[in-house]
N, CA, C and O atoms as a printed pandas DataFrame, in Angstrom:
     atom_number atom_name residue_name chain_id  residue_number  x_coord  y_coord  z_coord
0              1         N          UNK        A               1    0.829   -1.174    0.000
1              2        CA          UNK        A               1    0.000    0.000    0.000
2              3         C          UNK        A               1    0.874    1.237    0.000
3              4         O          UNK        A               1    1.679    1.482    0.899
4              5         N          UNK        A               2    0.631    2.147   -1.261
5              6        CA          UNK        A               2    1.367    3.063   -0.906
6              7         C          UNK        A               2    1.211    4.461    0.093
7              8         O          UNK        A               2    1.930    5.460    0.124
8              9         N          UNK        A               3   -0.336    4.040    1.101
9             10        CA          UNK        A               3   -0.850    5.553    1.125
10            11         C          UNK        A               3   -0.427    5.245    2.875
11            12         O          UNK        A               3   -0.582    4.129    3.370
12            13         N          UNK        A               4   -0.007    6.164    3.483
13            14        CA          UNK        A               4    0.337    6.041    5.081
14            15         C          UNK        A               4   -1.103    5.537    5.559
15            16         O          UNK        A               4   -2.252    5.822    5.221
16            17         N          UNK        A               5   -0.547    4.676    6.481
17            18        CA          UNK        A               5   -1.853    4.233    7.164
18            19         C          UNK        A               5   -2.678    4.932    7.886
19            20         O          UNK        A               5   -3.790    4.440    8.078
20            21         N          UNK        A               6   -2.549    5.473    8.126
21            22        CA          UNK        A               6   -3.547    7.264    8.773
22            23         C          UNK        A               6   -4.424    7.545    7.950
23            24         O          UNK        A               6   -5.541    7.864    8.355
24            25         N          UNK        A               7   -4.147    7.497    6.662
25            26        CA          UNK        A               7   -5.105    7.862    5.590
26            27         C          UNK        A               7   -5.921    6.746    4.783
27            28         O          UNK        A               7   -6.862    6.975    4.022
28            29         N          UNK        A               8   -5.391    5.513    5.091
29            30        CA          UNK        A               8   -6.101    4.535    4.623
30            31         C          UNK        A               8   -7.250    4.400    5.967
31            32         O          UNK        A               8   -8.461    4.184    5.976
32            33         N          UNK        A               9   -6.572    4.560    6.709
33            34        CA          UNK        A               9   -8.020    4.508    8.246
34            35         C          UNK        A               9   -8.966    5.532    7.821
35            36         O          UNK        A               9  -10.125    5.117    7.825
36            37         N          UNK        A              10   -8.847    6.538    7.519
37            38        CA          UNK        A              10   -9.975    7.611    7.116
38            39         C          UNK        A              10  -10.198    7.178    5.787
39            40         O          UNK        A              10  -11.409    7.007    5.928
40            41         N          UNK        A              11  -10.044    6.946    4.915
41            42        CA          UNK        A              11  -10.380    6.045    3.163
42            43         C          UNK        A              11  -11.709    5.457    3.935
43            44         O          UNK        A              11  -12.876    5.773    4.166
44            45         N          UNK        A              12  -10.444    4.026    4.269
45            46        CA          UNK        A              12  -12.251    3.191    4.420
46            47         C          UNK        A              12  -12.714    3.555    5.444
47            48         O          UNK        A              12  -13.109    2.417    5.700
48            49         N          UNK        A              13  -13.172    4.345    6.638
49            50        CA          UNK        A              13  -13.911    5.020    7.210
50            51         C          UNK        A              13  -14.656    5.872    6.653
51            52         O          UNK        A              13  -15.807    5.733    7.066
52            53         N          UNK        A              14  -14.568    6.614    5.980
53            54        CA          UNK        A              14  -15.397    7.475    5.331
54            55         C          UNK        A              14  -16.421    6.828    3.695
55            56         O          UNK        A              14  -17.321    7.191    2.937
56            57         N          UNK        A              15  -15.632    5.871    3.895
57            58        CA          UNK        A              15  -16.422    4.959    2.774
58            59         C          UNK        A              15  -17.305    3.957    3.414
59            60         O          UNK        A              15  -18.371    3.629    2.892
60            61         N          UNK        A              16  -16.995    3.595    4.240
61            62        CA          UNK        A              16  -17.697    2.610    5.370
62            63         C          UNK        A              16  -19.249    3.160    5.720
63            64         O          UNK        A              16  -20.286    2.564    5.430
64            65         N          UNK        A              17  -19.119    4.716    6.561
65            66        CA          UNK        A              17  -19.954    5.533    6.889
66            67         C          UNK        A              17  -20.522    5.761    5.850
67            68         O          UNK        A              17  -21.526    5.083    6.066
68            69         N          UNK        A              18  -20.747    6.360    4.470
69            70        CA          UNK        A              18  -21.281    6.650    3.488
70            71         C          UNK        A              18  -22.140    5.335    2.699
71            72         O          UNK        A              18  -23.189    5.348    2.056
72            73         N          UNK        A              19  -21.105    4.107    3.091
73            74        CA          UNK        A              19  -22.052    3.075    1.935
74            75         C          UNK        A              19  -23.686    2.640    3.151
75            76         O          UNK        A              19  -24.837    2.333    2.842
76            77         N          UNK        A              20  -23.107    2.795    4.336
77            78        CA          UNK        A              20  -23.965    2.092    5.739
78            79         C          UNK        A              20  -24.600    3.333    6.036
79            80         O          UNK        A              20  -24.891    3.378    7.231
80            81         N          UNK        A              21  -24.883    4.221    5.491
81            82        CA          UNK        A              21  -25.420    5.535    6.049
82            83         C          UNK        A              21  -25.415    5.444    7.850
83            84         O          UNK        A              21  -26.343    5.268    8.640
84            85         N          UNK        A              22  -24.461    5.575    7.988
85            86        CA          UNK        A              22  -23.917    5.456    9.440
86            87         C          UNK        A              22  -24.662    4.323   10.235
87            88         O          UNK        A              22  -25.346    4.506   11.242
88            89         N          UNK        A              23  -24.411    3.098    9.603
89            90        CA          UNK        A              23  -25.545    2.140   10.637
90            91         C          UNK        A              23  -24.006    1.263   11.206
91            92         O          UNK        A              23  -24.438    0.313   11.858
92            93         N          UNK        A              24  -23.119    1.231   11.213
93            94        CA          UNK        A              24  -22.096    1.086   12.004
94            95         C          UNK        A              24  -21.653    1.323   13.077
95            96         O          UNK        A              24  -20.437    1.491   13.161
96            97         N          UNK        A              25  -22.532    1.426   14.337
97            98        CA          UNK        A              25  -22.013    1.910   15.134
98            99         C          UNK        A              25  -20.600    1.300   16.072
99           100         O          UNK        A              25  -20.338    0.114   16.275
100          101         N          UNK        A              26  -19.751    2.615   16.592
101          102        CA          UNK        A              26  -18.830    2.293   17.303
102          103         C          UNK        A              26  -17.786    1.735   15.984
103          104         O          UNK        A              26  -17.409    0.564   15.936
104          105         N          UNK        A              27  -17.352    2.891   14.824
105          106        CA          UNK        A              27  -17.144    1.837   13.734
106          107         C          UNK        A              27  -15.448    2.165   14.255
107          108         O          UNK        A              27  -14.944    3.199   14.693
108          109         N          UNK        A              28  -14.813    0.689   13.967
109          110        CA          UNK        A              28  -13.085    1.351   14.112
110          111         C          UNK        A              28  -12.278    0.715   13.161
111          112         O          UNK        A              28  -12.430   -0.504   13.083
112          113         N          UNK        A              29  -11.488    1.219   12.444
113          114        CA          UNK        A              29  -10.732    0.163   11.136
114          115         C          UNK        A              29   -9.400    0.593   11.700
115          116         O          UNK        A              29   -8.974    1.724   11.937
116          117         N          UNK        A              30   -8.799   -0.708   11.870
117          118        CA          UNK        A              30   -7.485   -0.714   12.395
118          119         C          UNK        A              30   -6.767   -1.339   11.237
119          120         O          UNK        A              30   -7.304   -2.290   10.669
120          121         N          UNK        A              31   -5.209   -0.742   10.700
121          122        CA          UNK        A              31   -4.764   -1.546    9.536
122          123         C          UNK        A              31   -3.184   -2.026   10.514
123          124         O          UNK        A              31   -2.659   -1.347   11.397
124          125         N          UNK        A              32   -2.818   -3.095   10.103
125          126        CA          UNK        A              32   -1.624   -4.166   10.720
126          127         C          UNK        A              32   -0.609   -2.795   10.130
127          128         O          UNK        A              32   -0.895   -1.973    9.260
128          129         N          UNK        A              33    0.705   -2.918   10.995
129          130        CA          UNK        A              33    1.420   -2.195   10.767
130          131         C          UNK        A              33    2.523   -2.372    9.296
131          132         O          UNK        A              33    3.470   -1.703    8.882
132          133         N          UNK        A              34    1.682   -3.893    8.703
133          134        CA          UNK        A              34    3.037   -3.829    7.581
134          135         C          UNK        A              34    1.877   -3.632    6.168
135          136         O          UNK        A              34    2.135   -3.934    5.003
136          137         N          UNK        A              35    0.286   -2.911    6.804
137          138        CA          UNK        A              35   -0.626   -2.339    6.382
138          139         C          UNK        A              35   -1.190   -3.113    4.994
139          140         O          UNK        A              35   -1.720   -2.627    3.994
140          141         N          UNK        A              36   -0.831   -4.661    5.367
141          142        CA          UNK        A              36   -1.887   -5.907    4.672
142          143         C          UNK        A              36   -2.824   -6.318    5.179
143          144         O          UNK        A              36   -3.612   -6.939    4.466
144          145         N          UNK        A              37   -3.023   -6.202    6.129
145          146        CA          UNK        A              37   -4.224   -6.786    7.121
146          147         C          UNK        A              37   -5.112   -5.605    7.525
147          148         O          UNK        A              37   -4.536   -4.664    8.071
148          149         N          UNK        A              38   -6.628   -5.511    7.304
149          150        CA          UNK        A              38   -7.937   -4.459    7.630
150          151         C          UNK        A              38   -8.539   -5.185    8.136
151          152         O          UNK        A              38   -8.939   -6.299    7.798
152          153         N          UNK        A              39   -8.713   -4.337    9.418
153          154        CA          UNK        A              39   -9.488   -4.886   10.179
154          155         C          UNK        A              39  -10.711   -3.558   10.723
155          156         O          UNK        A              39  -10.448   -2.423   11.121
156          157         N          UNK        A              40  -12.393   -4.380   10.513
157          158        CA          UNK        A              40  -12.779   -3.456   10.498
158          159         C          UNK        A              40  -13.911   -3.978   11.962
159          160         O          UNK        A              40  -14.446   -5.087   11.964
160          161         N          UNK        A              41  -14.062   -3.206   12.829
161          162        CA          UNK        A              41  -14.932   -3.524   14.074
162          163         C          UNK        A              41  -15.907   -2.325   14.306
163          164         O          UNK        A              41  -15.860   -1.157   13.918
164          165         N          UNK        A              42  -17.050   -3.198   15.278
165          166        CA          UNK        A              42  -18.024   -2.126   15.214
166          167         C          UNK        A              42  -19.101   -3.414   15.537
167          168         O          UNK        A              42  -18.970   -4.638   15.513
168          169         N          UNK        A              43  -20.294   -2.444   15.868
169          170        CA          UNK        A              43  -22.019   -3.423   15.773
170          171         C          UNK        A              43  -23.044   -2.253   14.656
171          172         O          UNK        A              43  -23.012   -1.078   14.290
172          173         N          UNK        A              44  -23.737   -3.268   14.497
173          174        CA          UNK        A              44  -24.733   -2.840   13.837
174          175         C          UNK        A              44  -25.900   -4.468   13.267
175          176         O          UNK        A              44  -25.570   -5.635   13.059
176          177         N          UNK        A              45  -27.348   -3.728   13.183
177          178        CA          UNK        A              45  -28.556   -4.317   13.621
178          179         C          UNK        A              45  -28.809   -5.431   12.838
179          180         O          UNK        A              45  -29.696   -6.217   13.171
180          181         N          UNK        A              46  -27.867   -5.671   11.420
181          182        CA          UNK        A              46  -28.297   -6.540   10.575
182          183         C          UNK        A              46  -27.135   -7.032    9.758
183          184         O          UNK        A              46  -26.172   -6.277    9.622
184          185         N          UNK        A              47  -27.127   -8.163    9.227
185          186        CA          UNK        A              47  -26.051   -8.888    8.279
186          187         C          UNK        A              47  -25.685   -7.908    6.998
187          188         O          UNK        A              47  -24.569   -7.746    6.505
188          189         N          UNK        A              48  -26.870   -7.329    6.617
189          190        CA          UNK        A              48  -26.801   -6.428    5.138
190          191         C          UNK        A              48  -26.040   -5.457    5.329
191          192         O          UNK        A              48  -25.304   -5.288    4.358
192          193         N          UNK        A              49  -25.804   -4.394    6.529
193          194        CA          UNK        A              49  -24.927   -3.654    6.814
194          195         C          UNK        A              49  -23.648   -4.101    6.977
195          196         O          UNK        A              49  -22.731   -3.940    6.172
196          197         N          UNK        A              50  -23.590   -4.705    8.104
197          198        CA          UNK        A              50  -22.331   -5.997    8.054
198          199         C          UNK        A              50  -21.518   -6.075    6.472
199          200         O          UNK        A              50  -20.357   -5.671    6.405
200          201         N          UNK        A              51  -22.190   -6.599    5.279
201          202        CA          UNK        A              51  -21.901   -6.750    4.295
202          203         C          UNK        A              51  -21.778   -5.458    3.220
203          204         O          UNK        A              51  -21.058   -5.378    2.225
204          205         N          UNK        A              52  -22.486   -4.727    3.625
205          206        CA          UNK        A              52  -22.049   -3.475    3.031
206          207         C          UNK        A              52  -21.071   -3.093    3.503
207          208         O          UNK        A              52  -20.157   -3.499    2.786
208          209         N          UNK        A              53  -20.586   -2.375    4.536
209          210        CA          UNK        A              53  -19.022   -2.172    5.243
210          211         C          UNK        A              53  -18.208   -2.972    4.899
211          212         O          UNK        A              53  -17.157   -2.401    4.610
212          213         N          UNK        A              54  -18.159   -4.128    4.770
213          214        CA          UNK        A              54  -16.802   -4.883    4.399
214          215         C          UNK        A              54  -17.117   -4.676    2.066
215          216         O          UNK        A              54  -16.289   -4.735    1.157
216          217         N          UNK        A              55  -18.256   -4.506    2.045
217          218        CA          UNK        A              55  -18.018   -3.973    0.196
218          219         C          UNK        A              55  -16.872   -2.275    0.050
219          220         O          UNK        A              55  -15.934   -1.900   -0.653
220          221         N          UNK        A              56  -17.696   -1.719    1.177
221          222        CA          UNK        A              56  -16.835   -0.643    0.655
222          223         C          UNK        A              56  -15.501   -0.394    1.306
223          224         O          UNK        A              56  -14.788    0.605    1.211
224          225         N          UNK        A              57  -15.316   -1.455    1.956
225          226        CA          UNK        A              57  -13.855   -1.501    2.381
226          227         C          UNK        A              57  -12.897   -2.001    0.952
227          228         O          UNK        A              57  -11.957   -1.417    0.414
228          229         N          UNK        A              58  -13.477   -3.147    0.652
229          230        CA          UNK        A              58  -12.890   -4.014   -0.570
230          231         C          UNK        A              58  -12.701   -2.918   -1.603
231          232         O          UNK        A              58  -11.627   -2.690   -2.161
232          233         N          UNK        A              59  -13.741   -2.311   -1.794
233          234        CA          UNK        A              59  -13.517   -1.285   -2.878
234          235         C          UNK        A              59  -12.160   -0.327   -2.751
235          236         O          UNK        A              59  -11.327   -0.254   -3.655
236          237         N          UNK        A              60  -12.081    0.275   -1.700
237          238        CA          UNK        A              60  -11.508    1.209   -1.112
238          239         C          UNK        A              60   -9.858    0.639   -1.124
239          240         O          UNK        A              60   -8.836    1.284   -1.356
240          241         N          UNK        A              61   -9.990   -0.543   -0.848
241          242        CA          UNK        A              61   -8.437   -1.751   -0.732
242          243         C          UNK        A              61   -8.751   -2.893   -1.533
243          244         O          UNK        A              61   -8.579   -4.000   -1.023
244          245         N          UNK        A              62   -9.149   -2.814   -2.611
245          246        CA          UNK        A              62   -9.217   -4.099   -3.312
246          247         C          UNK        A              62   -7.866   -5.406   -3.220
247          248         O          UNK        A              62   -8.044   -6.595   -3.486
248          249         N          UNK        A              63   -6.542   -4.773   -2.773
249          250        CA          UNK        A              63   -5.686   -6.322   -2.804
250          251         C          UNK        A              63   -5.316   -5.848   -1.246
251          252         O          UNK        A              63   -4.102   -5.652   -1.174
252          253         N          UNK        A              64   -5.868   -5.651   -0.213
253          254        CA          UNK        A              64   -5.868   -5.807    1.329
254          255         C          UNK        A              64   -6.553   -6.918    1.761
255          256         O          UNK        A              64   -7.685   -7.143    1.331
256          257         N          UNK        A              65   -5.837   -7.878    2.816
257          258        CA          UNK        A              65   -6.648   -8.932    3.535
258          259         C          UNK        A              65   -7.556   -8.079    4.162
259          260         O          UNK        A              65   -7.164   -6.950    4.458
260          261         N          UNK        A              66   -8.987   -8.502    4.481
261          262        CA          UNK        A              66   -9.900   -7.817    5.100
262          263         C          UNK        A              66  -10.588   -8.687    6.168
263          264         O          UNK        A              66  -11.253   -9.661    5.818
264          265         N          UNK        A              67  -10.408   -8.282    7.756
265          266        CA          UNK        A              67  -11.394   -8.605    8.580
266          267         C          UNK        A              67  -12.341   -8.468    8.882
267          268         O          UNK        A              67  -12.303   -7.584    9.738
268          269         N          UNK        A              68  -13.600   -8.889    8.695
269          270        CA          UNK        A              68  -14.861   -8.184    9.471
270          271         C          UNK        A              68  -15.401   -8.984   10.499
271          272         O          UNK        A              68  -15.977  -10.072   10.507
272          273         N          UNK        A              69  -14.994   -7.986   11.563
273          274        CA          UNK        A              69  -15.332   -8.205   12.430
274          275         C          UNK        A              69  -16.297   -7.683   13.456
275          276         O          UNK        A              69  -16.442   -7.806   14.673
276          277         N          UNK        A              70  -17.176   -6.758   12.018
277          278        CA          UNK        A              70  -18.564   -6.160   13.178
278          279         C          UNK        A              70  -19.339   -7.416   13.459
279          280         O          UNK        A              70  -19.334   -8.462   12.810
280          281         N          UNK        A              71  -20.064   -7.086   14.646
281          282        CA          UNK        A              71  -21.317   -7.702   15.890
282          283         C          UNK        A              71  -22.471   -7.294   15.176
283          284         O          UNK        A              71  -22.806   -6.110   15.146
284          285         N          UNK        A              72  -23.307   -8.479   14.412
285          286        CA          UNK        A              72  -24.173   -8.105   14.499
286          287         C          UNK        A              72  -25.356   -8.336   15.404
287          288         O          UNK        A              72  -25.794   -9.484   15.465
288          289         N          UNK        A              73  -25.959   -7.329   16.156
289          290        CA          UNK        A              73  -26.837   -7.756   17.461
290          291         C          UNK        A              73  -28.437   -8.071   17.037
291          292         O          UNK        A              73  -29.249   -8.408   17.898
């Protein structure tokens, strides 16, 4: 990845929030420090959100390993 990881945390954060019209709550994307590994945490009410957040992560990092690891309650 060439973009500092500071700015890939706000990328897919702000893409996250926009595709989920904020139904993410508590959203936090943490990237591994050798910034291959996304990891994205948080709850929210349903699987479809769930699955939207990890789409616009992929988009956002298409060749990043991606965790999702929101709760859905």
């Amino acid at each position: 990845m060439s973009a500092a990881p500071r700015s890939v945390i706000e990328i897919v954060t702000q893409r996250v929030v926009a595709r989920t019209n904020r139904r993410v709550k508590n959203l936090v994307v943490e990237v591994a420090i050798s910034g291959e590994l996304v990891t994205l945490r948080g709850h929210t009410s349903s699987y479809h959100v769930k699955q939207l957040a990890q789409q616009a992560a992929r988009e956002a990092l298409p060749n990043a390993l991606l965790e999702n690891a929101i709760v859905v309650e």
